[in-house]
Legacy VTK file of the C-alpha trace (Angstrom):
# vtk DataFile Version 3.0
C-alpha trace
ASCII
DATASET POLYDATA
POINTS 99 float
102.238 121.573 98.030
100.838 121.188 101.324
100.411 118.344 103.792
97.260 117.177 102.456
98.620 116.651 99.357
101.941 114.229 100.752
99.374 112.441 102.649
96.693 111.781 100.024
99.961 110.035 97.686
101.297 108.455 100.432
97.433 106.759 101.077
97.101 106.089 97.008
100.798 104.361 97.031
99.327 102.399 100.615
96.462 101.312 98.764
97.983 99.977 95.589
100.824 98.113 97.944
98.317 96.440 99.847
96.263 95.637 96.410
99.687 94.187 95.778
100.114 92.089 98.405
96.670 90.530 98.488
96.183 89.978 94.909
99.298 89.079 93.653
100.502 85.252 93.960
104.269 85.799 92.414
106.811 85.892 95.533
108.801 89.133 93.979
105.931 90.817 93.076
104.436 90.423 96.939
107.961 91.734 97.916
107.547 94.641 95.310
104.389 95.598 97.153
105.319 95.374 100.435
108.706 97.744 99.288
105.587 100.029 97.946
103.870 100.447 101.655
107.131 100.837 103.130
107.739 103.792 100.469
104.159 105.351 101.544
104.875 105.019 104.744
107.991 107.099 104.292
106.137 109.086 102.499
103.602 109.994 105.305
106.696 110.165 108.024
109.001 112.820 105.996
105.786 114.674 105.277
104.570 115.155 108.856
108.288 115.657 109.629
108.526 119.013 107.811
105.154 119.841 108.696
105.882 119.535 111.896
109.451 121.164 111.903
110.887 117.929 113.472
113.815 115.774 112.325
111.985 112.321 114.869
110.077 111.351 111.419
113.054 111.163 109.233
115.024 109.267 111.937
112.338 106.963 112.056
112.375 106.593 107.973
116.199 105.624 108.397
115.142 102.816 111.087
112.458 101.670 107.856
114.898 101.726 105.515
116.640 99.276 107.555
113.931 97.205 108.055
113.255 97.107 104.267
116.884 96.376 103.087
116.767 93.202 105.912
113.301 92.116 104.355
114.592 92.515 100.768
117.421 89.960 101.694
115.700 87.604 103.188
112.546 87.627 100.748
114.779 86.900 97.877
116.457 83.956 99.605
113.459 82.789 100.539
112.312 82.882 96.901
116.013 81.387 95.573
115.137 78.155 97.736
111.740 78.084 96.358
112.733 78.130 92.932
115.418 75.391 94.246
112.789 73.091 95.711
109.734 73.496 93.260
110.809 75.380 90.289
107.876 77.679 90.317
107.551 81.148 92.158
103.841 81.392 93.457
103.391 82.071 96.849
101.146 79.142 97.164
104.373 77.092 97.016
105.648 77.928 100.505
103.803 75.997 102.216
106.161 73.138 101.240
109.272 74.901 102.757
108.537 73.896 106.261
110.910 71.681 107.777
LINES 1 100
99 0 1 2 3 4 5 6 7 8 9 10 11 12 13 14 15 16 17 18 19 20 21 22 23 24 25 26 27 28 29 30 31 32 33 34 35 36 37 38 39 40 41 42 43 44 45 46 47 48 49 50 51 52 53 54 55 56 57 58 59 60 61 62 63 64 65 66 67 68 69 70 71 72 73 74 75 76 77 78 79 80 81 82 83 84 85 86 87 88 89 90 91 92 93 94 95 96 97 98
């Protein structure tokens, strides 16, 4: 497989995450998609990594994960107090959280 190939999944996972995220009104499933783009933008970073023969691209996937493990836990707290205040998931409902 070449590089063409990594990079033409990693833009069809992109564009189904971002589908995701626009479409959906379901607080997990917007979290789902955004865990999608983060994948495809591993993806793309690994891929251009061995491509290039440089290790900066999987450094910079560890510094994603990261991210995405911190955006997991707070997304899902976020949606435990929703389900607290309102008793429904939509994202719609967030707008009542503010202080």
């Amino acid at each position: 497989m070449t590089l063409n190939h990594y990079l033409i999944l990693s833009g069809i996972l992109f564009t189904i995450g971002l589908v995701g995220v626009i479409t959906r009104r379901n607080v997990i499933m917007i979290l789902l998609s955004l865990e999608i783009l983060l994948s495809a933008a591993n993806l793309a970073f690994v891929a251009f990594s061995r491509a290039l023969g440089d290790l900066s691209g999987q450094l910079m996937v560890f510094f994603v994960m990261i991210v995405a493990a911190a955006e997991v836990t707070v997304g899902l707290a976020i949606a435990v107090v929703l389900v607290r205040q309102t008793g429904k998931m939509g994202a719609d409902e967030l707008r009542g959280l503010k202080w």
